[in-house]
C-alpha positions in Angstrom: 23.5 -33.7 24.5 22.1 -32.5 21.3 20.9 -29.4 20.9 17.1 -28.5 20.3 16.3 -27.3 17.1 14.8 -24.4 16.6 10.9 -24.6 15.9 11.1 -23.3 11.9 13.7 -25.9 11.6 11.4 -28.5 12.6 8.9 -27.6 10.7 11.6 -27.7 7.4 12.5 -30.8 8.5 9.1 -32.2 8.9 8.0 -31.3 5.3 11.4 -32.8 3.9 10.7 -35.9 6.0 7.4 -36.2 4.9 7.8 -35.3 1.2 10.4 -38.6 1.1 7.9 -40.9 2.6 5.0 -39.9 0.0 7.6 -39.8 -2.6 8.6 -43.9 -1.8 5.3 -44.6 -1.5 4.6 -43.7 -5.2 7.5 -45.3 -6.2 6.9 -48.2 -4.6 3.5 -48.1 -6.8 1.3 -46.8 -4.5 -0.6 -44.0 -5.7 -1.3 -40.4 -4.0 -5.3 -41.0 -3.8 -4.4 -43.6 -1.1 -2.8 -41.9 1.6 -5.6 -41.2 4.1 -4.7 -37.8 5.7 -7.5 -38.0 8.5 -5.9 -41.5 10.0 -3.1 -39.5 10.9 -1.9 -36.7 13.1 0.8 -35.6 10.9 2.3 -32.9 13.1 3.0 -34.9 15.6 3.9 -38.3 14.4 5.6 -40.1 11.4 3.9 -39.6 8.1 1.0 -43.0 8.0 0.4 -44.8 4.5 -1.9 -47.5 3.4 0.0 -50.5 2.4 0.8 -50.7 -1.4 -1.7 -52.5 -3.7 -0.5 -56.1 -4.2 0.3 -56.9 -7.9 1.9 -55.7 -10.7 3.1 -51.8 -10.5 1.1 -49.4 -11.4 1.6 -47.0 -14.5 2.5 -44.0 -14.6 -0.5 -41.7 -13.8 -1.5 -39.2 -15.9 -1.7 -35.6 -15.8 -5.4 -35.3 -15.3 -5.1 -38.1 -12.4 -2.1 -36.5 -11.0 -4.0 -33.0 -10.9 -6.6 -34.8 -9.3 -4.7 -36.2 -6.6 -2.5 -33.3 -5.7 -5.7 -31.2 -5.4 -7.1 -33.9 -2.8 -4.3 -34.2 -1.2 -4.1 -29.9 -0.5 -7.5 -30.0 0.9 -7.0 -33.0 3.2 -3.6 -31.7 4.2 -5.3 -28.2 5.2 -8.6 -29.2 6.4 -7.3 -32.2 8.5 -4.3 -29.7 10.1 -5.8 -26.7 10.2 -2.9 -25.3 8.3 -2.1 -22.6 6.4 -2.5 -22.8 2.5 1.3 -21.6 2.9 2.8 -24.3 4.6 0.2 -26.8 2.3 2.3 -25.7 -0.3 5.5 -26.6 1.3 4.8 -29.8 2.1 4.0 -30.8 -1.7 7.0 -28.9 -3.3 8.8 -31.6 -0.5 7.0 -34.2 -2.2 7.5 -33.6 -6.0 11.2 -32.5 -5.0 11.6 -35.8 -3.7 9.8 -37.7 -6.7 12.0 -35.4 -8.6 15.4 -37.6 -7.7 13.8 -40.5 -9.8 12.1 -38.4 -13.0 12.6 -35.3 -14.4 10.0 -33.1 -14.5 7.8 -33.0 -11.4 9.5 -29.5 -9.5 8.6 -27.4 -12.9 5.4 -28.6 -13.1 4.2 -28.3 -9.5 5.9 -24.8 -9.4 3.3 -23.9 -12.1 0.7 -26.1 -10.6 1.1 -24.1 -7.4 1.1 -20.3 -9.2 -2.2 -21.2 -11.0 -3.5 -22.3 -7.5 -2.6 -18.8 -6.2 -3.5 -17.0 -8.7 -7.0 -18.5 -9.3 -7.6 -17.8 -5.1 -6.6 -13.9 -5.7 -8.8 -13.7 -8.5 -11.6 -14.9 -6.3 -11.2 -12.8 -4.1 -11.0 -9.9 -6.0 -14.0 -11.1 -7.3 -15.8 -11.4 -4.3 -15.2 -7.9 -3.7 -16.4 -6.8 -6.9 -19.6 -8.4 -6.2 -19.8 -6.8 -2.7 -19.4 -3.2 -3.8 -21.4 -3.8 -6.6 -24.2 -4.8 -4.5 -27.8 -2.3 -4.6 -25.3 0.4 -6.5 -27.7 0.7 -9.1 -30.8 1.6 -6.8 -31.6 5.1 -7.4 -32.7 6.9 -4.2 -32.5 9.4 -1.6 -31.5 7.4 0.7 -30.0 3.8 0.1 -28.8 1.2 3.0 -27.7 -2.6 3.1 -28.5 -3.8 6.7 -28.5 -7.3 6.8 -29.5 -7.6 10.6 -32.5 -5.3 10.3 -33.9 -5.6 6.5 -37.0 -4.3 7.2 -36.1 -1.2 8.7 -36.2 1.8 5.9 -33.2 3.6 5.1 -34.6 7.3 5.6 -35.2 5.9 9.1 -31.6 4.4 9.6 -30.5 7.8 8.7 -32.2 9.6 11.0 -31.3 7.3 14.0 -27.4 8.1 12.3 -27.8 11.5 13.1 -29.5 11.2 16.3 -26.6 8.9 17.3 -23.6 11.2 16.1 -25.2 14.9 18.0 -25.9 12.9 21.1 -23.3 12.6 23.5 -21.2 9.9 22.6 -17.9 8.7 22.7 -15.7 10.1 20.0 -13.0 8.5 18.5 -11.5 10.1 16.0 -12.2 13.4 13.8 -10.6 14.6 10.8 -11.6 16.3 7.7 -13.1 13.7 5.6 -14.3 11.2 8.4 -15.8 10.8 11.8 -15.7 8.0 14.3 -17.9 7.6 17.3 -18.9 4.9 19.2 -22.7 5.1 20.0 -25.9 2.7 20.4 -28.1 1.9 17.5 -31.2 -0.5 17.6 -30.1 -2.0 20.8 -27.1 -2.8 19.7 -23.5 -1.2 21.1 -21.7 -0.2 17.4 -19.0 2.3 15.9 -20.3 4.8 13.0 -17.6 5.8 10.6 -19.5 8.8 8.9 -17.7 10.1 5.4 -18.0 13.8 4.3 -18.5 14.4 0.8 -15.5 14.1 -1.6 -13.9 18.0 -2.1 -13.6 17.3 -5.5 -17.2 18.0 -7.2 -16.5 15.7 -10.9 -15.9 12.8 -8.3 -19.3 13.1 -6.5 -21.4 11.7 -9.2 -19.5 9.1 -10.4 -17.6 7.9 -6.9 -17.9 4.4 -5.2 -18.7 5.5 -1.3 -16.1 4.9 1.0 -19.0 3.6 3.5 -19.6 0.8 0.6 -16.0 0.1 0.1 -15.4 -0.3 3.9 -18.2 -3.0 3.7 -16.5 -4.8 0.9 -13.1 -5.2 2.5 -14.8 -6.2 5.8 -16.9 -8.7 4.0 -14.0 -10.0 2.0 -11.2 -10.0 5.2 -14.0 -11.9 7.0 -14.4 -14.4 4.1 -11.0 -15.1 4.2 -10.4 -15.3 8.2 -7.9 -12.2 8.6 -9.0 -10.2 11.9 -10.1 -6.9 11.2 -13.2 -5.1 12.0 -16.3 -6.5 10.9 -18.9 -4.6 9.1 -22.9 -4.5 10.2 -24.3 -2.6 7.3 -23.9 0.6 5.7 -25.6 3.7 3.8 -25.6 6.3 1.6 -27.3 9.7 1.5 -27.8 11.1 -1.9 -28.7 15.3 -3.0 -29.4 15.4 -7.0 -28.1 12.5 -7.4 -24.7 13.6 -6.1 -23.0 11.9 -3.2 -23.5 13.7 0.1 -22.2 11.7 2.6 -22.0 8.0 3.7 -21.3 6.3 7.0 -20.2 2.7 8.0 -21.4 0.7 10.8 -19.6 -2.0 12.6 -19.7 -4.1 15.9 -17.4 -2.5 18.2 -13.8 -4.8 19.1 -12.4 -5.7 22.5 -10.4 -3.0 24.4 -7.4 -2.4 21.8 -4.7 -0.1 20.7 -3.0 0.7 17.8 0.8 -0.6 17.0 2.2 2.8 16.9 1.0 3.3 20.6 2.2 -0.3 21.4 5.3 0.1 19.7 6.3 3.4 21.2 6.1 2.0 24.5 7.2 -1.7 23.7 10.1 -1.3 21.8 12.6 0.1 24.2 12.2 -3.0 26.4 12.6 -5.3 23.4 15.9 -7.7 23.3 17.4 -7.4 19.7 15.9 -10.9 18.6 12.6 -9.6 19.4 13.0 -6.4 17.2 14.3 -9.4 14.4 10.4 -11.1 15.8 8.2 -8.1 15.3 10.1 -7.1 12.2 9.0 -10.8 10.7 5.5 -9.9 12.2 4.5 -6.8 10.8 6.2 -8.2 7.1 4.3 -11.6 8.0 0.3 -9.5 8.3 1.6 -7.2 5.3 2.1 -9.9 2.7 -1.0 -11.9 4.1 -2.6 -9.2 2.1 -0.6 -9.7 -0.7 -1.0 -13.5 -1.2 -5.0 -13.1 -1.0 -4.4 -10.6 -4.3 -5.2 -7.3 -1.7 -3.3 -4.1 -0.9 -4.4 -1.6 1.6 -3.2 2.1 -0.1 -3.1 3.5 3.5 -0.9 1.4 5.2 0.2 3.4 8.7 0.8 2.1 12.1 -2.7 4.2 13.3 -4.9 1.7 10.8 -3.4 -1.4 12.4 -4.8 -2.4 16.3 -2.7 -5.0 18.2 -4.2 -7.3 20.9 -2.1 -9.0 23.4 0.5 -8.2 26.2 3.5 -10.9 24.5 4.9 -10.3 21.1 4.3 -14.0 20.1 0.5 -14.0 20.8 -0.6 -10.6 19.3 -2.9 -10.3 16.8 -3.4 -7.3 14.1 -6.6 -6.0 13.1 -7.0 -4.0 10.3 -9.0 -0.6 10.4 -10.1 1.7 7.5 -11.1 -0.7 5.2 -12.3 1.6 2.8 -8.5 2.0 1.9 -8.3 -1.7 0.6 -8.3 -2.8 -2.9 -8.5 -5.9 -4.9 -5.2 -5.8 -6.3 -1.8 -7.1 -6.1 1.0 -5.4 -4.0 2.5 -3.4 -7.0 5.8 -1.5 -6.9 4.3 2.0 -6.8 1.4 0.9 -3.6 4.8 -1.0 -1.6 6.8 2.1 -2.1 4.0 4.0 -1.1 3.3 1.7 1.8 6.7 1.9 2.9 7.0 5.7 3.3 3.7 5.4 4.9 5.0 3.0 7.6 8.6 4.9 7.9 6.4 7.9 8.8 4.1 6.6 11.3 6.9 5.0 13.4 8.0 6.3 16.9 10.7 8.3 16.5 13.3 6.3 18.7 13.3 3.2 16.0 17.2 3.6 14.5 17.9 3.5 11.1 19.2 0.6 11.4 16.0 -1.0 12.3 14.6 0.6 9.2 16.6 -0.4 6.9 16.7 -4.4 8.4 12.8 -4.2 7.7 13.0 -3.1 4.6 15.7 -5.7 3.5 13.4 -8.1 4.4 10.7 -7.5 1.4 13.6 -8.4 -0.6 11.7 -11.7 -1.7 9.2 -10.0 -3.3 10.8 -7.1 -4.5 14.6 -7.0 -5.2 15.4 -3.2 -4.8 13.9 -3.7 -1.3 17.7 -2.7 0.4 18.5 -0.4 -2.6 20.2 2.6 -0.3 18.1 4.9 -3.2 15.5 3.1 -2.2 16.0 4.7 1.5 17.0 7.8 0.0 13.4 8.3 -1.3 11.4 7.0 1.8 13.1 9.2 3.8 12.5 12.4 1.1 9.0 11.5 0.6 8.2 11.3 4.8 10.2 14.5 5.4 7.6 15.9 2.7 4.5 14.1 4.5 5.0 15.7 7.6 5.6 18.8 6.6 2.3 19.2 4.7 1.1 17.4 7.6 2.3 20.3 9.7 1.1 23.2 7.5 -2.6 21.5 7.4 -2.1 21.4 11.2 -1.1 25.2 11.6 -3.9 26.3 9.0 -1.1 27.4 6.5 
């Protein structure tokens, strides 16, 4: 009998397979603009062509017309799938690797085809949240609020229902210094209120974005680009001589959730060791989904991350505190950050050894990933964090 292969293997194989067939078909003289993506289902059956043209051979296309082509064929290949941009990608580096055996050439210039394509896509989004937080921020006001669902409804009075809403007795969900989260009901509608205190540093009060705005960006942005996280219903800002006094951020509320370090803490002694390899890939998987849309999130901790779902293979992450997001590629000093971040918020019965094997596996992106200084540091740096942590805790 012969064995079953493993489901990323047949999806490898699938894009090899698939690359060949488009590859022949050019060869042959067909041309890319021909193959109809919608006749076909191509994850389940054999790649489908047109038949070649009849006559002489075609040319060699040109660049322009090759551009074109690829660029159609992307948007078929995603839209008529429902695939990933991802694994769009690897089906044409199959192709021009195959078309590569008969001319020189096509590998280098897809692999720059594809880095402008990424690159251009960060680049809008980063854009798109510039536009977002840039939104009303030159309004001068008291009081100044972007609710889309209720535009007529003045922003002195939205305040006042704020405050109503937060001395009532509602549910609280989380308190710390700098923010409050309650769950509460506000025009009829069930919502959570993230209200900001006013930044302790006075030079920044004047000239600071709001956190409530900047939560709004990154929901509108994550929503944009169809990554779960919690989604944004309006916001506002209240102003004192033109000084930033406080700011709060309203959002629908999600289904019953909890966050990963609760989930993990309970969940991971009952894990087998290929399902620590699983939620290892996981957590890497969501964090670099961030990266490859041109975001980082400078908070990243267990606590800002809820999990839905009971089995590991059908949870889904949602990302919290958005105001902590930022257009900008995963640097090294944000994933060294991030790390010691993570290493901190995990449940203290996770080994080293589990440590280490997840960060090994950023070694793609960043080669110093399994540097054993590299673990040296994380460790220092959350030894550090808690104990400040502590001394806030004890008043010291």
């Amino acid at each position: 009998m012969i064995p079953a292969l493993p489901p990323s293997r047949v999806r490898n194989v699938f894009f090899i397979e698939a690359g060949r067939a488009s590859a022949r078909y050019v060869q042959n003289g067909g041309r890319l603009r021909d193959i109809q993506m919608e006749e076909a289902d191509l994850l389940h059956s054999p790649l489908q062509l047109t038949p070649a043209p009849l006559g002489e051979r075609q040319p060699y296309p040109s660049r322009i017309l090759l551009e074109q082509d690829l660029s159609e064929l992307f948007s078929s290949w995603c839209v008529s799938q429902g695939t990933s941009i991802r694994n769009a990608f690897r089906f044409i580096f199959s192709f021009c690797g195959e078309m590569e055996n008969s001319q020189s050439g096509w590998f280098d210039w897809v692999s720059v085809w594809i880095t402008k394509q990424r690159t251009d896509h960060q680049r809008n989004v980063q854009q798109d949240y510039q536009f977002v937080l840039e939104m009303d921020k030159q309004v001068k006001s008291t009081f100044i609020a972007h609710w889309p669902s209720h535009p007529t409804t003045e922003a002195k009075v939205l305040h006042e229902m704020l405050e109503d809403g937060l001395k009532a007795e509602t549910s609280e969900l989380s308190h710390s210094q700098r923010a409050i989260v309650v769950q509460t009901e506000l025009l009829g509608e069930d919502v959570i209120v993230k209200r900001y205190a006013e930044n302790p540093k006075k030079w920044k009060q004047r000239w600071e974005t709001s956190r409530a705005r900047r939560a709004w960006a990154g929901s509108q942005v994550l929503k944009k680009i169809d990554l779960p996280a919690i989604r944004g219903i309006g916001w506002l800002e209240h102003y004192e001589n033109g000084h930033l006094k406080e700011s709060f951020f309203i959002s629908h509320q999600l289904p019953a959730m909890e966050t990963l370090r609760a989930w993990l803490r309970r969940e991971f002694p009952k894990m087998s060791p290929s399902q620590r390899v699983e939620f290892r890939h996981r957590l890497r998987n969501e964090i670099l989904k961030l990266h490859q849309h041109g975001l980082s999130h400078i908070d990243l901790k267990l606590s800002n991350i809820l999990i839905q779902g009971e089995e590991l293979k059908d949870l889904i992450f949602y990302w919290i505190d958005l105001e902590d997001l930022r257009p900008a590629r995963l640097s090294r000093r944000t994933f060294i950050r991030n790390l010691y971040q993570l290493n901190g918020s995990l449940p203290r019965q996770i080994p080293l050894e589990e440590r280490k094997a997840f960060l090994a596996g950023f070694q793609a992106l960043f080669p110093f990933a399994s540097s054993p200084k590299l673990l040296r540091y994380v460790q220092k740096k959350t030894q550090r964090r808690h104990r400040d942590e502590l001394k806030r805790l004890q008043g010291a």
